[in-house]
C-alpha positions in Angstrom: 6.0 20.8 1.4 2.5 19.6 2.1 2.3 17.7 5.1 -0.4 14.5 4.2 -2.0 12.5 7.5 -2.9 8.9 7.3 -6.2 10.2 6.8 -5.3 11.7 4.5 -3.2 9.4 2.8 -6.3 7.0 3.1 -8.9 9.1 1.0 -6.5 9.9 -1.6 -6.5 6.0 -2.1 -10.5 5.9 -2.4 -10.6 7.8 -5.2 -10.0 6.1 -8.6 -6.8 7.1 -10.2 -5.6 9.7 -7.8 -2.7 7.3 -6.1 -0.6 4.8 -7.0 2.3 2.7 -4.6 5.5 2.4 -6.5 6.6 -1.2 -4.9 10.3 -0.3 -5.2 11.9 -3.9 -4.3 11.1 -7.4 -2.6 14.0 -7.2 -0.5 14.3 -6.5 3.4 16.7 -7.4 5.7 14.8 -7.2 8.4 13.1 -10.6 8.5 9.6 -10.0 9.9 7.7 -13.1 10.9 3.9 -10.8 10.0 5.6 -9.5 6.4 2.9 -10.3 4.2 4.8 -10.1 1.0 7.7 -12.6 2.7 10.1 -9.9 1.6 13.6 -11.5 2.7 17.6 -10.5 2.5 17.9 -12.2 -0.5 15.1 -11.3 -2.3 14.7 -10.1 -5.8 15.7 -6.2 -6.4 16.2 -3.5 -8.7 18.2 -4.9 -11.9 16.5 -3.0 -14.9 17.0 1.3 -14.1 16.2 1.9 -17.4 12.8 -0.1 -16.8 12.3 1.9 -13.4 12.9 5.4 -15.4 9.9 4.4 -17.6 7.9 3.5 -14.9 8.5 7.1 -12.8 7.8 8.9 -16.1 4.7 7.3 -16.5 3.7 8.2 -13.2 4.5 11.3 -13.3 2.3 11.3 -17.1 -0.6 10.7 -14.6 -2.0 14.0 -14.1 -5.0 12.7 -12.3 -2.5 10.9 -9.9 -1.9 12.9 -6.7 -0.1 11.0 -4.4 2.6 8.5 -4.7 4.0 6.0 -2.1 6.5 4.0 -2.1 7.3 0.8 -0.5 9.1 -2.3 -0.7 10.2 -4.8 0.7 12.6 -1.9 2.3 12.7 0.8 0.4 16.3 2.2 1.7 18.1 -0.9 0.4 17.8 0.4 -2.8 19.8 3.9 -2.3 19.9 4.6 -6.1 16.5 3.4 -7.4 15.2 5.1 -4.0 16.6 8.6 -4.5 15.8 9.2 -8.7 12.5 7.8 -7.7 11.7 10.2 -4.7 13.8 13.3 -6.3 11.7 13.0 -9.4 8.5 12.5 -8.8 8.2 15.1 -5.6 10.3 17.5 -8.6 6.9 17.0 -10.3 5.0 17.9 -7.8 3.5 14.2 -6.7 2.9 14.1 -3.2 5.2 11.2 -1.7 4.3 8.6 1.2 7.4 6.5 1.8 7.1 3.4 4.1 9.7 1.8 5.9 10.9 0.4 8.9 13.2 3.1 10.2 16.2 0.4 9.6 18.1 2.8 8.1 19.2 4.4 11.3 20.6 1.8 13.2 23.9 3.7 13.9 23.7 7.1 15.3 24.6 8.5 12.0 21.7 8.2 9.9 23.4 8.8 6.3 22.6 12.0 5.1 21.3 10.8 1.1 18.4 9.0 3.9 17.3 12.0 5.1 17.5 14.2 1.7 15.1 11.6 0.7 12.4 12.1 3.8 13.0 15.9 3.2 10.8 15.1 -0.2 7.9 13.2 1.3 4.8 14.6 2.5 4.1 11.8 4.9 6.5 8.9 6.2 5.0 5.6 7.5 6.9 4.0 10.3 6.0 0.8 11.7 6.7 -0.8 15.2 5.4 -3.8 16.9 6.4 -6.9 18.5 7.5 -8.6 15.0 9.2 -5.5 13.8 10.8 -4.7 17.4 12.5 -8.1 17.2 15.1 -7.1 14.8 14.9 -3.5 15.3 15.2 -1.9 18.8 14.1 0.8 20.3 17.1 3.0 19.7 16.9 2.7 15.8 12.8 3.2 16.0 13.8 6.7 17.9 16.2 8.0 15.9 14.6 7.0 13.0 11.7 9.3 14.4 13.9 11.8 14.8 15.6 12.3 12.0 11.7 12.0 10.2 10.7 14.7 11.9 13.4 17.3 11.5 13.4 16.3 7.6 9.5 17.8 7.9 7.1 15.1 7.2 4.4 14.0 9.2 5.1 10.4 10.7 1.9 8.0 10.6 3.0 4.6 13.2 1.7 1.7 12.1 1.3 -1.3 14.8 0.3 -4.6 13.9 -0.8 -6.8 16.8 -2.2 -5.4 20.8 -3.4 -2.2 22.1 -0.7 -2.1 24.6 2.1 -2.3 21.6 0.6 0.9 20.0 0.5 2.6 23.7 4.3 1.7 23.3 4.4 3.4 20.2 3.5 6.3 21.7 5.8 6.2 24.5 8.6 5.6 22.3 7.1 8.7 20.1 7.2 10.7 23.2 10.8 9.7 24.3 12.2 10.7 20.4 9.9 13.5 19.7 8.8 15.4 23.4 5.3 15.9 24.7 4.4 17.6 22.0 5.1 14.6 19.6 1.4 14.7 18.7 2.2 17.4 16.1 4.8 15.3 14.4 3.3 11.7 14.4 0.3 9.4 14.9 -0.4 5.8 15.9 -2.9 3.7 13.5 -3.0 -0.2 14.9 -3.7 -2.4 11.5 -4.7 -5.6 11.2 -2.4 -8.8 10.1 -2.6 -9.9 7.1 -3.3 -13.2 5.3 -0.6 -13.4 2.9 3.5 -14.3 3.1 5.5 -15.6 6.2 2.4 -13.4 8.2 -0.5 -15.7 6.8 0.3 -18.2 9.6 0.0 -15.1 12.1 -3.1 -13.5 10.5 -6.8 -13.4 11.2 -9.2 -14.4 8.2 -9.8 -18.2 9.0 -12.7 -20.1 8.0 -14.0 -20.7 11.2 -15.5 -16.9 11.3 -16.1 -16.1 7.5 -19.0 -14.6 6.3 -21.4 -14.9 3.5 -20.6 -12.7 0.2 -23.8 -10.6 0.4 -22.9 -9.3 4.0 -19.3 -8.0 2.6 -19.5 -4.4 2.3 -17.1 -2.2 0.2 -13.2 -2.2 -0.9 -11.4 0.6 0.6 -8.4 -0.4 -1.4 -10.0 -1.2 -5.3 -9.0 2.2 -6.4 -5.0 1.5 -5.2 -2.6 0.1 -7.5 0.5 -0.7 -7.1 3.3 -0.5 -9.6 6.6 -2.9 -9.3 10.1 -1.7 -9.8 10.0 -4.9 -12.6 7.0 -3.9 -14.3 4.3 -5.8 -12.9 1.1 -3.6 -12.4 -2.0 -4.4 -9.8 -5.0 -2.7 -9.7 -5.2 -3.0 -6.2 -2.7 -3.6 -2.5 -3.5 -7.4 -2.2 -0.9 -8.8 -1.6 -0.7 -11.6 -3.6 -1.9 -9.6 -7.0 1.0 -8.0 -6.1 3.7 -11.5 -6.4 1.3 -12.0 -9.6 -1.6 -14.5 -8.4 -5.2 -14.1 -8.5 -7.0 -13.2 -11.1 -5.1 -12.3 -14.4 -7.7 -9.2 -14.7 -6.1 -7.8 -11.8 -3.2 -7.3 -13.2 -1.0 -5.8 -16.1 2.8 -5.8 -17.5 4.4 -2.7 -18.5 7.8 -2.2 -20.0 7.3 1.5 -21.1 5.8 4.9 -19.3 2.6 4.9 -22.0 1.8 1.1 -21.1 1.9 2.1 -17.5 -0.4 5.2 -18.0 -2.6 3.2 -20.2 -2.9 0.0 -17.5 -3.2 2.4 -14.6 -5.9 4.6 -16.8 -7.6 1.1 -17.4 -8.0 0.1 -13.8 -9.0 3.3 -12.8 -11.8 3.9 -15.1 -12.8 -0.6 -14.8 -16.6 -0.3 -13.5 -16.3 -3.6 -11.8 -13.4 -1.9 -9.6 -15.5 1.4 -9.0 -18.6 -0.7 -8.2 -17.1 -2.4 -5.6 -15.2 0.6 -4.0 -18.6 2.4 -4.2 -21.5 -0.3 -3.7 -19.1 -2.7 -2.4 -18.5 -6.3 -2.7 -21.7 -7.5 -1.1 -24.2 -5.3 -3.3 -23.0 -7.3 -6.4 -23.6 -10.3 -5.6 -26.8 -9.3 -5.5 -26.7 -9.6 -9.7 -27.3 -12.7 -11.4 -23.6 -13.2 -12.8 -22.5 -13.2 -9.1 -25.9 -14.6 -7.1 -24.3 -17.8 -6.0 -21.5 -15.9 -4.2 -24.4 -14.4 -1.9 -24.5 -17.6 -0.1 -20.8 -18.7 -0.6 -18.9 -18.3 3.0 -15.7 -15.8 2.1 -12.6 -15.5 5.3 -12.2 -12.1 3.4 -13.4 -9.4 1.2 -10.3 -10.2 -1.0 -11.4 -14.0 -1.6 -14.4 -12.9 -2.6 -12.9 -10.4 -4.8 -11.1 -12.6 -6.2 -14.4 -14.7 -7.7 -16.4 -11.7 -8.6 -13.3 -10.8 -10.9 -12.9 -14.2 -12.1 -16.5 -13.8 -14.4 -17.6 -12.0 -16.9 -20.4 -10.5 -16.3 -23.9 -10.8 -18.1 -24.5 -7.3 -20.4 -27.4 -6.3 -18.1 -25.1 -6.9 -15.0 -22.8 -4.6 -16.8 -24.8 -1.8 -17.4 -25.7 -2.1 -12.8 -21.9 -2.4 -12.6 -21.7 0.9 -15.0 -24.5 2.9 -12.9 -23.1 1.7 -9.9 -19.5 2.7 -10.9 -20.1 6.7 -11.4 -21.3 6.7 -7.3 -18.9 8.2 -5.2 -16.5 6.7 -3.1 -17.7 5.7 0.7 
């Protein structure tokens, strides 16, 4: 098994085509006030396996697509959609990223079809922080570490919120791994964000936006993300994800050559590579976006979200294609 860091995990996402999240469920028990998808106990889950077979075929169809994550809502609720997903795809040789709050070992018996499961990943993404560690203590984030690290993948701890919660982090990385827990885990601190119960929470207000032509690139245009119920998005916002924003931005699937074709489609878009590439600001440089220049934006995603909205002019499309075949920042 390849072991993938988040820096790694974090190019594979620049380049166009070569990842994909499969967004396995909206449910999570754990009730996090920052969740920016306001996944909840009794949210939506898996009800169509036939549906999610299609969609990990087609994946896997995506030769060009490297690495795979998968994420939720909590992806451990859903033990049978969870284990065909992750059995199947790492059979095909995708490279896995599963993200999850470490829930899953809140007795001291973590159940051994959990572990088979991080035994396939190449990288496992466990968060902690104040909103997480109010419904999941310490105990559960340790042996949840644990039990990560003697399955083989490389943990990446992600902290939302202070610097003193991710040197916490790496106490409690210490206490479940040893001093040497370096070469089994890292801490990345990441920012709130302005969508679900954690838009309340989040930075991204008005009061410091910025005009469109100072924006610079999309990290993320280049990362779609596949639901369990067919709904595809060319990128991680959060709310292309529960189906808003522009329609452009996303796709429905019901079969594994529909999927391949959308995720072929957003891959190769030019306005998605242009912005990944020149970035957000550089467009608005072209007359089909100029009045955007001035326009204030709380976020690069807002501002997205207007550029995608138009249609742009044919000589703005043949910048956009020019600008498209640059590589990634």
């Amino acid at each position: 098994m390849r072991r993938l860091t988040g820096a790694d995990v974090e190019h594979a996402r620049l380049i166009p085509g070569n990842s994909a999240l499969l967004f396995l469920t909206d449910r999570c028990p754990v009730g996090c006030a920052h969740c920016s998808v306001d996944s909840r106990r009794d949210s939506p889950r898996i009800s169509d396996f036939g549906l999610l077979d299609e969609i990990v075929a087609g994946l896997i169809a995506m030769r060009r697509t490297t690495v795979v994550g998968i994420s939720g809502g909590e992806p451990f609720v859903e033990r049978r959609g969870l284990t065909m997903a992750a059995s199947t795809l790492a059979g095909a040789g995708k490279l896995l990223v599963i993200y999850t709050s470490g829930l899953w070992a809140a007795s001291a018996d973590v159940p051994r079809w959990a572990t088979d499961v991080l035994a396939q990943a190449s990288c496992v993404y466990l968060s902690t922080d104040a909103y997480h560690a109010a419904h999941i203590d310490d105990a559960t984030f340790v042996r949840a570490a644990r039990a990560i690290a003697a399955a083989g993948p490389l943990i990446v701890t992600q902290v939302a919120g202070s610097a003193a919660r991710a040197k916490q982090a790496e106490s409690l990385l210490a206490d479940a791994l040893g001093p040497a827990w370096r070469e089994h885990a890292e801490v990345r601190r990441v920012p709130l964000l302005t969508a679900g119960r954690g838009a309340g929470l989040s930075r991204g207000s008005h009061e410091d936006a910025q005009p469109g032509a100072d924006f610079g690139t999309c990290r993320l245009a280049a990362a779609p993300v596949v639901r369990y119920d067919g709904w595809v998005s060319a990128c991680c916002n959060e709310t292309v994800i529960m189906r808003g924003g522009p329609a452009r931005l996303r796709r429905r699937v019901t079969t594994a050559t529909e999927l391949t074709t959308a995720l072929t489609e957003f891959a190769d878009d030019h306005y998605l590579r242009a912005i990944g590439t020149a970035g957000a600001g550089a467009l608005t440089a072209l007359p089909t976006y100029r009045d955007l220049s001035t326009q204030r934006f709380a976020h690069i995603c807002e501002l997205c979200f207007q550029l995608s909205a138009r249609q742009p002019a044919a000589t703005d499309q043949a910048v956009l294609t020019l600008l498209s075949q640059r590589s990634p920042a």
